[in-house]
N, C-alpha and C positions, 0 to 999 in steps of 0.2 A: 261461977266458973270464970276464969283468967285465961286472956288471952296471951299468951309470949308474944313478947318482940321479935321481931323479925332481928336476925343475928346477922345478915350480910348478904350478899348475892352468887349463885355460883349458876354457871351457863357451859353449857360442853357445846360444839358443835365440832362437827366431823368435814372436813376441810378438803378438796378437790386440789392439791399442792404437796408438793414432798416437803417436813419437817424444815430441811432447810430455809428454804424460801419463807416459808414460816415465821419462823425466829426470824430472818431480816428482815420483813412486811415491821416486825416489833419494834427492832434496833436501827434501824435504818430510817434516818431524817424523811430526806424523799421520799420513802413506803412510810410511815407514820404521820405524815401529815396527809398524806392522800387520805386516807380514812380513817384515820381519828378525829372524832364531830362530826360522822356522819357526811349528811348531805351537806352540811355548814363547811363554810373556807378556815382553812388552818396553814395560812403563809409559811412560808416555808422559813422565812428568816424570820420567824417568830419562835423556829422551833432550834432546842439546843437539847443536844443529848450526849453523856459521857458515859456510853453502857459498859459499867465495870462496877464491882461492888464500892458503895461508898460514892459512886459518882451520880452524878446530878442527871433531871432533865426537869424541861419545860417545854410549855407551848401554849399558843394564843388561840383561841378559836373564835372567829369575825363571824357574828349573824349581822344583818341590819339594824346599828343602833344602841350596838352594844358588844363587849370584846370579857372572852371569857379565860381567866386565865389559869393556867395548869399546874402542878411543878410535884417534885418529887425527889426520892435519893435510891436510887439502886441498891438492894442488899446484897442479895443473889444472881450471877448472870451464871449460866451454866448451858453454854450453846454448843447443841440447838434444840436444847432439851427441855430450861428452866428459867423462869423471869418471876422476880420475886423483886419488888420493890413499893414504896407510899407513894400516896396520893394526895394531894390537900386542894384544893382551889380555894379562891380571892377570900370566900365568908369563912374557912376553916379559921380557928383561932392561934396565934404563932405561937400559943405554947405547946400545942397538940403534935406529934407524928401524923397524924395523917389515919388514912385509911391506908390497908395492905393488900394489897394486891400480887397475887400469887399465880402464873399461868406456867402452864406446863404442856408439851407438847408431843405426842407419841407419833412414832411413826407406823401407820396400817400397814405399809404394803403398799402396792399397785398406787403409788406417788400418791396418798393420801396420809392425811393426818389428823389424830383427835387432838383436839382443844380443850384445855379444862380451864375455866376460870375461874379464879374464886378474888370474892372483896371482901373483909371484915374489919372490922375496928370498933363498931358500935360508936361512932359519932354522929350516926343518921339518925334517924326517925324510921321506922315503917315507912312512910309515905315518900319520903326522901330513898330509902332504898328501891322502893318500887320504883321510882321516875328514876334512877341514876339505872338500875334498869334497863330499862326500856332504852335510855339512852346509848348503854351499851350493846344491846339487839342491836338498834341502827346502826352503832360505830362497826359492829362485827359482819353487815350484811352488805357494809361496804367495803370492809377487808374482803371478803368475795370477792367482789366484784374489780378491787385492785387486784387480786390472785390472778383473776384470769384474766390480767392484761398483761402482767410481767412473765 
């Protein structure tokens, strides 16, 4: 018996914030560096974002010792609903798109919001998707915790 590969990541979490704020925690330099990389630093003039289809972003993320770097092209912007765009860092290979990264955003009611994320592209490994992961749990448990300061 064969085990399948792990086909990509997908994470929901149900968000203490109205939709909107949401979507700009996303699009928004200042709220996207606060908590993208987690508890890691992510300078702010590291970070460049053009959220529109077709446009760009990047950003740096400084642990001790070492600088991780991001980048991407927007397919989809559909605010404050929809963010659909790649993903690659420093080891992705320049002839590849990337990974896709697709979030979406519903409004509950009583100023909350579901979150759906999804990542696929099959340029990972299992193992690599499990840890990019976990990575994203952190990046998302600090988007919280940005929520309930703005």
């Amino acid at each position: 018996m064969t085990q399948s590969a792990r086909e990509g990541i997908d994470i929901s979490r149900i968000l203490d914030a109205p939709r909107g704020l949401v979507f700009e925690a996303w699009t928004t330099p200042e709220h996207f560096a606060a908590w993208y990389g987690g508890d890691a630093e992510v300078p702010l003039d590291r970070v460049s974002m053009d959220v529109r289809p077709g446009g760009t972003w990047s950003l740096v993320i400084v642990v001790p010792g070492t600088e991780m770097p991001f980048h991407g092209v927007y397919r989809e912007v559909v605010a404050p609903e929809r963010l659909v765009f790649t993903l690659k860092d420093a080891t992705a290979p320049d002839d590849i798109e990337g990974e896709i990264v697709t979030v979406t955003f519903t409004d509950r009611g009583d100023r909350t919001t579901e979150m759906v994320f999804q990542q696929r592209g099959g340029h990972l490994t299992a193992e690599q998707y499990a840890a990019a992961e976990d990575g994203w749990e952190a990046f998302f448990d600090a988007l919280v915790n940005r929520l309930a300061r703005i």
